[in-house]
N, CA, C and O atoms as a MOPAC input file, in Angstrom:
PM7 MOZYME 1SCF
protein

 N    196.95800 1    32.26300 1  -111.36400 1
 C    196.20500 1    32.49000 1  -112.56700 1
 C    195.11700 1    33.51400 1  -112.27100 1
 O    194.44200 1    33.51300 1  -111.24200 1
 N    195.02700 1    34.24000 1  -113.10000 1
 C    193.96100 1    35.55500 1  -113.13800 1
 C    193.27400 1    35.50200 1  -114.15600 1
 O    193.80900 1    35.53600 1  -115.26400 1
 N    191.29200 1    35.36100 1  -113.92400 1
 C    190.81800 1    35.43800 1  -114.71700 1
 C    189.58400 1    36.21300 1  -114.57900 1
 O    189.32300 1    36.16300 1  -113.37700 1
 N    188.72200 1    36.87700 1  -115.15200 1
 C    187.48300 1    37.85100 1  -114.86700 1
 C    186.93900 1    37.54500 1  -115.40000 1
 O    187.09500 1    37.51200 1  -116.62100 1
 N    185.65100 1    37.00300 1  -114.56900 1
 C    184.53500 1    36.67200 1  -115.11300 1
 C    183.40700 1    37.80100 1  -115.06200 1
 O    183.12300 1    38.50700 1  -114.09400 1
 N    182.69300 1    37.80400 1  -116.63900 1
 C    181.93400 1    38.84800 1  -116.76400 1
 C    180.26800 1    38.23100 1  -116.78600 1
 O    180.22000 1    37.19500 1  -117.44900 1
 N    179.06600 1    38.59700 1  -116.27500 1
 C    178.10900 1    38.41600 1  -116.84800 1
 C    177.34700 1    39.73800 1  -117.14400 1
 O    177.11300 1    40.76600 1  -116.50800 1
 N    177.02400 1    39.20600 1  -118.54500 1
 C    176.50700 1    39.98500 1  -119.66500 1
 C    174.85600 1    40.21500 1  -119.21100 1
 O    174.44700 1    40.74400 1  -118.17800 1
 N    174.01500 1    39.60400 1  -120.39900 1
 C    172.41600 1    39.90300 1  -120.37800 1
 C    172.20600 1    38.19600 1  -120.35200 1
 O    172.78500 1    37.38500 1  -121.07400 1
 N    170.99700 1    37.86500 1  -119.08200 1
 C    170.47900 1    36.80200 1  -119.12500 1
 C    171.48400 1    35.92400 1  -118.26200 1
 O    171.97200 1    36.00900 1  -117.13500 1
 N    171.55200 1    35.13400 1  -119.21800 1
 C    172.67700 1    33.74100 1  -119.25100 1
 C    174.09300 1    34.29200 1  -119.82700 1
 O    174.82200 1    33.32600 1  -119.59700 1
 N    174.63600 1    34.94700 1  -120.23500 1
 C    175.83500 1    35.45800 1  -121.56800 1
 C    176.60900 1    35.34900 1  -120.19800 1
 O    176.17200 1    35.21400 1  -119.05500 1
 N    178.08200 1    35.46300 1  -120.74500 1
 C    179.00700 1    34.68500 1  -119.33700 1
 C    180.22400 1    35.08600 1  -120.52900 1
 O    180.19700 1    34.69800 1  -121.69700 1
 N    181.17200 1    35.86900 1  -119.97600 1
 C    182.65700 1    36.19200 1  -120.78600 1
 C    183.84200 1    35.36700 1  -119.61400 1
 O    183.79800 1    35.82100 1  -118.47100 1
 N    184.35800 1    34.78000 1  -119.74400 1
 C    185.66600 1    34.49500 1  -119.19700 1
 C    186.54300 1    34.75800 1  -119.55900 1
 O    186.78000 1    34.21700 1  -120.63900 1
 N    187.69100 1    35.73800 1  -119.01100 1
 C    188.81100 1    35.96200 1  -119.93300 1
 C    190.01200 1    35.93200 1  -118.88900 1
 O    190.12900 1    36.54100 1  -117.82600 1
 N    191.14100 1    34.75100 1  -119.71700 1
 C    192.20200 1    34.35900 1  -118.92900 1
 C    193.26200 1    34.53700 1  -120.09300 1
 O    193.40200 1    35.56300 1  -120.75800 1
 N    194.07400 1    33.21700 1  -120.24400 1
 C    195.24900 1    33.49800 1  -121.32400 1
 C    194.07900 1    33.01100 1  -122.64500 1
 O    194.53800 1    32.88200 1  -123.78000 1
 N    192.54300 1    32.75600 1  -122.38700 1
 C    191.67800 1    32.80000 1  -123.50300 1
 C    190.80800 1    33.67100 1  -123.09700 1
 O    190.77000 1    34.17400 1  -121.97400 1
 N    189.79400 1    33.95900 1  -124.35900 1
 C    188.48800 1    34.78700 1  -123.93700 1
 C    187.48900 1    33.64200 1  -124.37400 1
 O    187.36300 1    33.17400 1  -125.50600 1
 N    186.75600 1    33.27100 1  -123.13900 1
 C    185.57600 1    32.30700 1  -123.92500 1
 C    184.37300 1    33.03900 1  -123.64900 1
 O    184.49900 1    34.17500 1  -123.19100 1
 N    183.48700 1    32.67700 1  -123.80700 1
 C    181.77100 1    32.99600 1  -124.75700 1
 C    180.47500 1    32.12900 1  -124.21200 1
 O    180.20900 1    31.28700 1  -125.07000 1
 N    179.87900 1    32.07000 1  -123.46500 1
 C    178.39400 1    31.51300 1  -123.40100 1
 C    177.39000 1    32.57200 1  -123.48100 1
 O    176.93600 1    33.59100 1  -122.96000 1
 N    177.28200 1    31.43900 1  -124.77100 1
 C    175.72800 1    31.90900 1  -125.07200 1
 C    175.39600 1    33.65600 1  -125.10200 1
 O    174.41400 1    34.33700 1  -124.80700 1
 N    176.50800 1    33.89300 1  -125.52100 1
 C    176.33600 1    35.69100 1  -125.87900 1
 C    175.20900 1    36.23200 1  -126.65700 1
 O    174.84400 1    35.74100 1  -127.72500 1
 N    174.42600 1    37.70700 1  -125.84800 1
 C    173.23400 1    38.19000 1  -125.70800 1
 C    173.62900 1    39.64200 1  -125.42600 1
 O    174.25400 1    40.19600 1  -124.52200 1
 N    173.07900 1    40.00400 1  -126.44300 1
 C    173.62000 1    41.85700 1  -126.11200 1
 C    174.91800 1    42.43300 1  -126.15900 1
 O    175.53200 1    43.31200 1  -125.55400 1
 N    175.04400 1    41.93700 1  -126.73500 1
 C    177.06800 1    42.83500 1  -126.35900 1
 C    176.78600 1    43.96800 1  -126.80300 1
 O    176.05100 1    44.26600 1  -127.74400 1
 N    177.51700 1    44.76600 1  -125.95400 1
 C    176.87700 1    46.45100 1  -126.37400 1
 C    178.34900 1    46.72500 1  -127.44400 1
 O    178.23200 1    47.67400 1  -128.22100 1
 N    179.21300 1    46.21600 1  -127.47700 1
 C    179.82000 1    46.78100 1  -128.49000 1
 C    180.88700 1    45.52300 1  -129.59300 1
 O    180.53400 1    44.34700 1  -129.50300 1
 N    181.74400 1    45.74800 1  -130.26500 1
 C    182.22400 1    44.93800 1  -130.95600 1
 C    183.53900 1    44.70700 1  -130.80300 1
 O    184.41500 1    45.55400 1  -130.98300 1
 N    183.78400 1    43.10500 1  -130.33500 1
 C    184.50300 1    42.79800 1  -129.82000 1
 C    186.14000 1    42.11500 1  -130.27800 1
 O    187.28200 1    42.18500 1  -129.82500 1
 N    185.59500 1    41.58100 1  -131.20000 1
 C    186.33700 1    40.56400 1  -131.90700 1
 C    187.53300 1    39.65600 1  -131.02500 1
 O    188.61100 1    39.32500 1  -131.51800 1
 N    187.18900 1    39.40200 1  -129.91700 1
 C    187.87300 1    38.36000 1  -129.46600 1
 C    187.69400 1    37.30900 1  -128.82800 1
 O    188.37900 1    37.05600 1  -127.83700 1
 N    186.76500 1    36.51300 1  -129.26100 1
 C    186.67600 1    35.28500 1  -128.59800 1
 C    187.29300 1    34.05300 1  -128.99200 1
 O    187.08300 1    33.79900 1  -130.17900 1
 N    187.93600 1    33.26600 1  -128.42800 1
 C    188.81100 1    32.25000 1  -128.68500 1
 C    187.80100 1    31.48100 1  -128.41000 1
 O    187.54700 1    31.11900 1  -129.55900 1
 N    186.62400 1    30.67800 1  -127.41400 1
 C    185.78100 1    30.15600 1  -128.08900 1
 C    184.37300 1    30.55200 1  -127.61200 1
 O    184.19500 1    30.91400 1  -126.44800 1
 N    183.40900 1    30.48800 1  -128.47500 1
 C    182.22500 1    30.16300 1  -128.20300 1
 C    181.15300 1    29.17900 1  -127.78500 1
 O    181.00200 1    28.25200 1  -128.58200 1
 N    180.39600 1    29.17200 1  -126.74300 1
 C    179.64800 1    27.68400 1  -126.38800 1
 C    178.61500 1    28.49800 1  -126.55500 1
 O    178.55300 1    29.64900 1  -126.12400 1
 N    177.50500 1    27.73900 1  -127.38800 1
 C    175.92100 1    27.67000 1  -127.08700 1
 C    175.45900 1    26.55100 1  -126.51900 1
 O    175.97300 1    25.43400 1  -126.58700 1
 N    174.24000 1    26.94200 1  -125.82000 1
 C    173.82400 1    25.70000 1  -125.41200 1
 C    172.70900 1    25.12100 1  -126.00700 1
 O    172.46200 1    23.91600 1  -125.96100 1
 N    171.82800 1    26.21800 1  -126.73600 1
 C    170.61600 1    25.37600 1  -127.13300 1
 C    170.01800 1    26.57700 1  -128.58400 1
 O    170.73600 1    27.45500 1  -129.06200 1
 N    168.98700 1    26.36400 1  -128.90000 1
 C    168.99400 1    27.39000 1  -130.24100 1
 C    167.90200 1    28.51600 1  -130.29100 1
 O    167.61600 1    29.07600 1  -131.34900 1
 N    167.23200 1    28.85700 1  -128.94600 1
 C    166.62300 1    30.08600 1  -128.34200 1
 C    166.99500 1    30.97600 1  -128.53900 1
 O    168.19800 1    31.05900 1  -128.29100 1
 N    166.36700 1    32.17500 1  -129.06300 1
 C    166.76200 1    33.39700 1  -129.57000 1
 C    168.00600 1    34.12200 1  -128.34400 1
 O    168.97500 1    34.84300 1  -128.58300 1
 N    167.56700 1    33.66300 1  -127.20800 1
 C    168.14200 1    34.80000 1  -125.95000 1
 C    169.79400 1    33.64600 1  -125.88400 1
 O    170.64500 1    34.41400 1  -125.43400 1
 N    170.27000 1    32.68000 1  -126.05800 1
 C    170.74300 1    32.11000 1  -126.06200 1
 C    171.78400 1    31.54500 1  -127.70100 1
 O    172.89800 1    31.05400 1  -127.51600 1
 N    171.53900 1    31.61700 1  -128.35500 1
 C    171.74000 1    31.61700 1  -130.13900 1
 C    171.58000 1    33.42200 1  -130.82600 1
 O    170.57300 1    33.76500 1  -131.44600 1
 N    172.24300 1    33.96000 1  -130.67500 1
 C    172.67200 1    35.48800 1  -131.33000 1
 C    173.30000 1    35.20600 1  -132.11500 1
 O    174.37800 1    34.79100 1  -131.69100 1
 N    173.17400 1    35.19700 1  -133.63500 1
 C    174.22500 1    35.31200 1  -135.01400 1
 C    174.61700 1    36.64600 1  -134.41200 1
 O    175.66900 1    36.74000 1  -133.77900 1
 N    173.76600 1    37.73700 1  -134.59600 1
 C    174.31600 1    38.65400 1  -134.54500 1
 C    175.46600 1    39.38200 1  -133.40200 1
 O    176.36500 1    40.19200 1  -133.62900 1
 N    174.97400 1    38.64800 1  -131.92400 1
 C    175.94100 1    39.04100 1  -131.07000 1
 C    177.02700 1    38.23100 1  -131.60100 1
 O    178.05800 1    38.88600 1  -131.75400 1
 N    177.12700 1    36.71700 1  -132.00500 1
 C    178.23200 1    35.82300 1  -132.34500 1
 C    178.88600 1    37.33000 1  -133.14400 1
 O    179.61400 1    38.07500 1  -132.48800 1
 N    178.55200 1    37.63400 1  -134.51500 1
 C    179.00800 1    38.35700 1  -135.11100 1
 C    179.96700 1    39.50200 1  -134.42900 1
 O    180.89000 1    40.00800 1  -135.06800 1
 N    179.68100 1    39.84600 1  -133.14400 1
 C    180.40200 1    41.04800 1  -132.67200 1
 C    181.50700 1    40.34100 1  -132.00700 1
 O    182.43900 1    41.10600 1  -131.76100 1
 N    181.67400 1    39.29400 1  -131.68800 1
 C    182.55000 1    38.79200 1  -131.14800 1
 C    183.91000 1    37.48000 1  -131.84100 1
 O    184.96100 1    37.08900 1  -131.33400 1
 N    183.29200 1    37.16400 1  -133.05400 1
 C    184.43500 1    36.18400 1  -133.59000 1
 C    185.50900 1    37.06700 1  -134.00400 1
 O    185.68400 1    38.27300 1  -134.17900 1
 N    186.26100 1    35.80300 1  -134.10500 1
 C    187.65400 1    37.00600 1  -135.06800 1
 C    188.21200 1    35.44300 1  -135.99200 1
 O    187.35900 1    34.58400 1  -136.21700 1
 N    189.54900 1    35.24300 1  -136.41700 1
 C    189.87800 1    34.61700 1  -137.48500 1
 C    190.08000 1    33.47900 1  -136.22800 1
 O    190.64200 1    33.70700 1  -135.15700 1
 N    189.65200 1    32.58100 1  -136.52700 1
 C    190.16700 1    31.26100 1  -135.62500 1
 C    189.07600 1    30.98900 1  -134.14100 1
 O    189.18700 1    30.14800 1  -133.24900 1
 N    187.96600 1    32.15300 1  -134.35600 1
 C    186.94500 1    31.55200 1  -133.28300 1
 C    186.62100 1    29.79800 1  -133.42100 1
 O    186.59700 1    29.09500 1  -134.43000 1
 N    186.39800 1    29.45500 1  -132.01000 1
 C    185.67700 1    28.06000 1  -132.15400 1
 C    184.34300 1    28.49700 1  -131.77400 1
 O    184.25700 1    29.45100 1  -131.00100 1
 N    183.18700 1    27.87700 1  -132.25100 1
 C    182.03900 1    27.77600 1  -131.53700 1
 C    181.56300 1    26.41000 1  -131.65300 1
 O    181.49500 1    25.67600 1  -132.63900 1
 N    181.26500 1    26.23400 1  -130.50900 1
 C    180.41300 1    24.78900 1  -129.66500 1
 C    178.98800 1    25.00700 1  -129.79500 1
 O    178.32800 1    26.02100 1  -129.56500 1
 N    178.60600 1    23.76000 1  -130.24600 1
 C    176.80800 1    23.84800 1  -129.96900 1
 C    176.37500 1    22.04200 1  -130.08300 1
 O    177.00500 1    21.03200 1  -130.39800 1
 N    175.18600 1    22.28300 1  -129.71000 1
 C    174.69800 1    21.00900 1  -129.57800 1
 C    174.57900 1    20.48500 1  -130.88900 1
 O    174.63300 1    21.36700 1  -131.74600 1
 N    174.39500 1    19.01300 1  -131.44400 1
 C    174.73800 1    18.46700 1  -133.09600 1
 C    173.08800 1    18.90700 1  -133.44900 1
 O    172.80000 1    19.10900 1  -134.62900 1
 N    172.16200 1    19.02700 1  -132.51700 1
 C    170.50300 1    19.20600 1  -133.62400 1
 C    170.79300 1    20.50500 1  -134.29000 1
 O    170.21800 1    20.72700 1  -135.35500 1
 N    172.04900 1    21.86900 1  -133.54000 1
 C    171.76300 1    23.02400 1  -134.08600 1
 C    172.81400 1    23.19600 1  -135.73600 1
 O    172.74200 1    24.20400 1  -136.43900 1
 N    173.40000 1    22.40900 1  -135.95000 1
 C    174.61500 1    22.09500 1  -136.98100 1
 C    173.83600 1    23.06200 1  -137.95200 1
 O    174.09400 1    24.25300 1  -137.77700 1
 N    172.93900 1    22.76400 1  -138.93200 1
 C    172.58800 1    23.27900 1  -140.16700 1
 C    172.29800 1    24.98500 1  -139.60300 1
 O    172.88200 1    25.97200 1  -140.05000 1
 N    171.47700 1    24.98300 1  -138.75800 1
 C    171.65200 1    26.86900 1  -138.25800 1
 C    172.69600 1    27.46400 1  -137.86600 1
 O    172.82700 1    28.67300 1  -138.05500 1
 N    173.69400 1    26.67300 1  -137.20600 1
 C    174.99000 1    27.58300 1  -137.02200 1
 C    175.72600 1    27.70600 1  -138.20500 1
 O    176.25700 1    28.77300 1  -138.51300 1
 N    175.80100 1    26.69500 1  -138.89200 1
 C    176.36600 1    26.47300 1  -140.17000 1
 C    175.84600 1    27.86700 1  -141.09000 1
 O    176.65600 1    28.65200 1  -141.58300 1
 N    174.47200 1    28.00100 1  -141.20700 1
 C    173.46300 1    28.92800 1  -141.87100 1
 C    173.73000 1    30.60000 1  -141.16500 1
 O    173.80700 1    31.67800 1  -141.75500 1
 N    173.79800 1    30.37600 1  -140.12200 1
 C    173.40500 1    32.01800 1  -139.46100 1
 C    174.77700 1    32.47100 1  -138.63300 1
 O    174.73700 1    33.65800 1  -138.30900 1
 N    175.90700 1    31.81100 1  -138.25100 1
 C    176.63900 1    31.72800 1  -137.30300 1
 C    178.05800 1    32.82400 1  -137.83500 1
 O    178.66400 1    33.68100 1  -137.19300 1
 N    178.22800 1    32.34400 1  -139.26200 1
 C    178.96100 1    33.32800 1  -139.43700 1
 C    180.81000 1    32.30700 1  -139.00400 1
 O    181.87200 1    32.91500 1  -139.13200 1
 N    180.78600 1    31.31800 1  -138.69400 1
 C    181.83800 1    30.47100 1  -138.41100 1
 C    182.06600 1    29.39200 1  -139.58900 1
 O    181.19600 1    28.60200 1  -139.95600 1
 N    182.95700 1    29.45100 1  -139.95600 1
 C    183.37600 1    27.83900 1  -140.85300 1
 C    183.43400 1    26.66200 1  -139.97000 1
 O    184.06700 1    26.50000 1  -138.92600 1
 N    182.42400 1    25.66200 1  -140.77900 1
 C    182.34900 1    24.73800 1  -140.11800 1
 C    183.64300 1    23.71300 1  -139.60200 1
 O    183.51300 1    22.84400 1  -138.74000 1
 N    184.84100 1    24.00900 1  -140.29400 1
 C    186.35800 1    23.50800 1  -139.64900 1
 C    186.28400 1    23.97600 1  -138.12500 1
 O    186.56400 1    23.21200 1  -137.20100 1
 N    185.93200 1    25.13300 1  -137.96700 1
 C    185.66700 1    25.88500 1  -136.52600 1
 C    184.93900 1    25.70700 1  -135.47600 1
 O    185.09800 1    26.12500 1  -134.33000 1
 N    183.75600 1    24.76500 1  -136.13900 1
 C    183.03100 1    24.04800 1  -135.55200 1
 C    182.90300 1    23.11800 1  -134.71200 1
 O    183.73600 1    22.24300 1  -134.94700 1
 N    182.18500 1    22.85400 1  -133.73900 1
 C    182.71400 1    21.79300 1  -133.00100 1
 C    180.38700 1    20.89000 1  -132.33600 1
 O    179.72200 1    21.33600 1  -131.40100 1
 N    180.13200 1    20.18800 1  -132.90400 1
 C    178.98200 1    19.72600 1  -132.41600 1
 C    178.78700 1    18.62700 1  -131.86400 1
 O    179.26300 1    17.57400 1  -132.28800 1
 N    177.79700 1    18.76600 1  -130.47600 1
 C    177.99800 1    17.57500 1  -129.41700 1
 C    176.75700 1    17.49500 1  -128.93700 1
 O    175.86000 1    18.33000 1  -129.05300 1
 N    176.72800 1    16.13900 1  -128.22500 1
 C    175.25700 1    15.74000 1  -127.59200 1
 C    175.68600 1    15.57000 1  -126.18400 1
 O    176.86500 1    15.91000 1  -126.08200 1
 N    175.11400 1    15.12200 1  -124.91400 1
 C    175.33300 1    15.73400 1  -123.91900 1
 C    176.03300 1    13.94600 1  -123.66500 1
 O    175.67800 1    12.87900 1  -124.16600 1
 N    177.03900 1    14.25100 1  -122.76000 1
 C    178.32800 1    13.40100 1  -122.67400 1
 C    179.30600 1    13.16200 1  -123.50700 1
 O    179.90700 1    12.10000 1  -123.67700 1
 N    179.45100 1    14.15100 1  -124.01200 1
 C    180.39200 1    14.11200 1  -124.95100 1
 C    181.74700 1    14.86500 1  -124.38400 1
 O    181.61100 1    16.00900 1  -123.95100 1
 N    183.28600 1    14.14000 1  -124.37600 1
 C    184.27300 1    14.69300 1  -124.33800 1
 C    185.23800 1    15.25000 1  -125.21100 1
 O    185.73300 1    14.63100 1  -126.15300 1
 N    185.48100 1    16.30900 1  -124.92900 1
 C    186.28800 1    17.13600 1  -125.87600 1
 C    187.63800 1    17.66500 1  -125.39400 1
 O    187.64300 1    17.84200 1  -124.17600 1
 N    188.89700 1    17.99700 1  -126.06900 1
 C    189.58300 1    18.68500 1  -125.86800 1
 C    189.48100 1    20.22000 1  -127.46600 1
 O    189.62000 1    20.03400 1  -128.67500 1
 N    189.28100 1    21.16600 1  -126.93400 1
 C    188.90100 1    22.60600 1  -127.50800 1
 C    189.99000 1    23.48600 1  -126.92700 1
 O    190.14000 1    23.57600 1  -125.70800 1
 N    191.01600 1    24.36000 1  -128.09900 1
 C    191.76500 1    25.65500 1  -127.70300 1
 C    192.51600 1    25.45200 1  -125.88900 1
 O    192.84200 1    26.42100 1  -125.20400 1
 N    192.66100 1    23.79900 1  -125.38100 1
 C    193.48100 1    23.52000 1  -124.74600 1
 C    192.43900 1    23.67000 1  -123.13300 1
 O    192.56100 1    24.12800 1  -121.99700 1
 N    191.67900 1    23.13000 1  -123.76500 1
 C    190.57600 1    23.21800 1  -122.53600 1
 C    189.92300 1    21.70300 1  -122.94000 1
 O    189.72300 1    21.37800 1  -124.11100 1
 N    189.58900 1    20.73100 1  -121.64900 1
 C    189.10000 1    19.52300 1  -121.63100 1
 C    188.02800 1    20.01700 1  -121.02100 1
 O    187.80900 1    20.60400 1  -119.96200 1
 N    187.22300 1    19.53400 1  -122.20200 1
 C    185.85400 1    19.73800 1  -121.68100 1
 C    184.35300 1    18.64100 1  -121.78300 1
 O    184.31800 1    17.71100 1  -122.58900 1
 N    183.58600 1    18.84800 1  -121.15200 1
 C    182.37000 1    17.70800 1  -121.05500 1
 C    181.17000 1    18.11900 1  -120.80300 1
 O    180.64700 1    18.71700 1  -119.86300 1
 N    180.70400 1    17.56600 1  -122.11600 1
 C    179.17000 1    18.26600 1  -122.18700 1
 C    178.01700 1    17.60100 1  -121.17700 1
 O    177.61500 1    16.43800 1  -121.15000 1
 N    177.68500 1    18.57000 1  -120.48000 1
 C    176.44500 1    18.07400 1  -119.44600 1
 C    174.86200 1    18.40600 1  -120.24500 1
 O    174.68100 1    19.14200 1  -121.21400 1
 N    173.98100 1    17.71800 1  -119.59100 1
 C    172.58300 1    18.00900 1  -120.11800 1
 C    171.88000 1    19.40500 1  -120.08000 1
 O    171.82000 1    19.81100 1  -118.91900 1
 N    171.41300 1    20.13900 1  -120.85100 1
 C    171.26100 1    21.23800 1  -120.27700 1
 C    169.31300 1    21.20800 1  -120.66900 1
 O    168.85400 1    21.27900 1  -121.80900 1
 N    168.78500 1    21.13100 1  -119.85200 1
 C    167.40900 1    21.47200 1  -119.82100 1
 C    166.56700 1    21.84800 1  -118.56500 1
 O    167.29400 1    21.86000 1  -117.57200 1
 N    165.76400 1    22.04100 1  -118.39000 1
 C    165.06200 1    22.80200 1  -117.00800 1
 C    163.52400 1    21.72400 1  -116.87300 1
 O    162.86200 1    21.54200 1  -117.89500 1
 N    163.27200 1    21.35000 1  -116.10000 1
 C    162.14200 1    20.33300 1  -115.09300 1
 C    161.00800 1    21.73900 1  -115.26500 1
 O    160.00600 1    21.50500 1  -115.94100 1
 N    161.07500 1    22.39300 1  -114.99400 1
 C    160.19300 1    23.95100 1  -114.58000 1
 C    159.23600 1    24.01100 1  -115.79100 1
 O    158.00600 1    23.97800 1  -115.81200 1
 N    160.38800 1    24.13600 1  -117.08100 1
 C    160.21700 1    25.09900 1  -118.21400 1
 C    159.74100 1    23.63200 1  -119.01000 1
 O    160.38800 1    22.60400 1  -118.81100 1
 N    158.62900 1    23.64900 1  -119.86300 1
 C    158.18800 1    22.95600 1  -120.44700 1
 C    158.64600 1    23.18300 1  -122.04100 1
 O    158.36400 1    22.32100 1  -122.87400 1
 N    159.14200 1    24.01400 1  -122.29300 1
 C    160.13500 1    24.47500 1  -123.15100 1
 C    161.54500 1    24.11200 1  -123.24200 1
 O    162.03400 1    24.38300 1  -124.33900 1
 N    162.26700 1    23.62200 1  -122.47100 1
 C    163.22700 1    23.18700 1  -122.17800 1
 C    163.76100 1    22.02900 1  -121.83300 1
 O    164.62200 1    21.80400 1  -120.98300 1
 N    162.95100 1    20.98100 1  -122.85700 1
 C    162.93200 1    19.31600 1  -122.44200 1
 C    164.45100 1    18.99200 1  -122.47100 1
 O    165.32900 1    19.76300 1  -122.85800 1
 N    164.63400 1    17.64900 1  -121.97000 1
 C    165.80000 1    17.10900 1  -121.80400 1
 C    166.57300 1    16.24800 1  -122.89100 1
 O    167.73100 1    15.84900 1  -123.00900 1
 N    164.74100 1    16.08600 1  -124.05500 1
 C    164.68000 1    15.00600 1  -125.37800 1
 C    165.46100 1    15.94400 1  -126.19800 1
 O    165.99600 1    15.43800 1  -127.18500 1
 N    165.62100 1    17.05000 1  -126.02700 1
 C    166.38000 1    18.27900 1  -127.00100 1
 C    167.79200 1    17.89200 1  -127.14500 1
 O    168.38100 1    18.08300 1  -128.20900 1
 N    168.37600 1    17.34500 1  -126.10000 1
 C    169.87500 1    16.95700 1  -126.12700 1
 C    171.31500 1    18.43800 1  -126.15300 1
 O    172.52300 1    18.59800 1  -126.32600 1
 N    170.29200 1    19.04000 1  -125.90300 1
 C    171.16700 1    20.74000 1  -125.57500 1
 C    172.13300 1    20.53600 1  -124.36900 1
 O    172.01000 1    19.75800 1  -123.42200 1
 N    172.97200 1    21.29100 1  -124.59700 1
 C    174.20100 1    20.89300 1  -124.03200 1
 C    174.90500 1    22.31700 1  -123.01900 1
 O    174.90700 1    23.47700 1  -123.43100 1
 N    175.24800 1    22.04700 1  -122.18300 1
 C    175.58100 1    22.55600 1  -120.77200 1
 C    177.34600 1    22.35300 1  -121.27200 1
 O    177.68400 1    22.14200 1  -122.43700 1
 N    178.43100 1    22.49000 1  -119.94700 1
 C    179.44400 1    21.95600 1  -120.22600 1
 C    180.21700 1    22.59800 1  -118.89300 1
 O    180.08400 1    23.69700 1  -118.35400 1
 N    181.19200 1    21.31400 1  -118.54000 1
 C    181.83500 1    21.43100 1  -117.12000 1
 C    183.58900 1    21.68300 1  -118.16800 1
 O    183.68800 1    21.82300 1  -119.38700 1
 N    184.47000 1    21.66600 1  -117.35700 1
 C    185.87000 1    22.00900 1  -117.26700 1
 C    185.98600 1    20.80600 1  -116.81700 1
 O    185.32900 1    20.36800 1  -115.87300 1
 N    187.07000 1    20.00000 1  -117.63500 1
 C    187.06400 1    18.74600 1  -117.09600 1
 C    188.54900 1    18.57900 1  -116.29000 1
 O    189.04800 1    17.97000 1  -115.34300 1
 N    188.86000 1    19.45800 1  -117.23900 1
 C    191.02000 1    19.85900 1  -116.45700 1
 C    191.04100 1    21.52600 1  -116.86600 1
 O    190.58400 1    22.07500 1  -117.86900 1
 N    191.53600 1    21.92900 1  -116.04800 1
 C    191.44900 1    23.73900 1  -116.42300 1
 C    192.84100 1    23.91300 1  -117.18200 1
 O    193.79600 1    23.25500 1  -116.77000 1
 N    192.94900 1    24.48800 1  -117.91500 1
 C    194.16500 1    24.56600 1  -118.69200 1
 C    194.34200 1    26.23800 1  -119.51800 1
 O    195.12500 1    26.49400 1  -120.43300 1
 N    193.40800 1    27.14600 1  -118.89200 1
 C    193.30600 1    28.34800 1  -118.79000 1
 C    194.83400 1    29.40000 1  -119.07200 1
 O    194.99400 1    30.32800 1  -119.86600 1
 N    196.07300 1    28.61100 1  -117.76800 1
 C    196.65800 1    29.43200 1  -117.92900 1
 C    197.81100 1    30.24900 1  -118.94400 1
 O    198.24100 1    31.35600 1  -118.62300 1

């Protein structure tokens, strides 16, 4: 299996195998239209881009986000909520043939980044990529 992993600006992370997935896309310098899915993790400007989302969905994107961000992705995201997918951290999913499991995503450091937020991280629980 062959896959290239890209990092973008910041945190932004492209994986592209027999899918193209999406974290938390930031800057895309150009327009993409192919992501099979999208994960956010939390609803920070550098992290939550309508507008990068925008350069990158096409007909049948998924995007992932944590359940507090529902009404803004819903609002700014540019995805039908059928497409949707919202989770709190331990939550298991199967998504576009990928098992997946939401981990906690917050930072001890950043006082901005509590853990009470319920923002969501996410491991590969079975790779199913190919």
């Amino acid at each position: 299996m062959t896959e290239t992993v890209s990092i973008n600006k910041q945190s932004s992370i492209r994986i592209a195998g027999s899918r193209i997935l999406y974290f938390d896309p930031l800057e895309i310098p150009k327009v993409m239209n192919d992501a099979d899915v999208i994960f956010i993790t939390h609803d920070h400007y550098d992290h939550f881009s309508p507008a990068d989302i925008g350069k990158l969905k096409k007909e049948g994107t998924i995007l992932t986000a944590p359940e507090q961000m529902k009404s803004q992705v819903l609002k700014d995201a540019g995805i039908p909520e059928k497409n949707c997918v919202f989770t709190v951290p331990g939550t298991s999913y199967e998504i576009s043939g990928l098992s997946v499991e939401t981990v906690p995503a917050y930072n001890r450091l950043k006082p901005f980044h509590p853990k009470g937020k319920k923002w969501c991280g996410c491991r590969f629980v079975k790779h199913l990529l190919h």
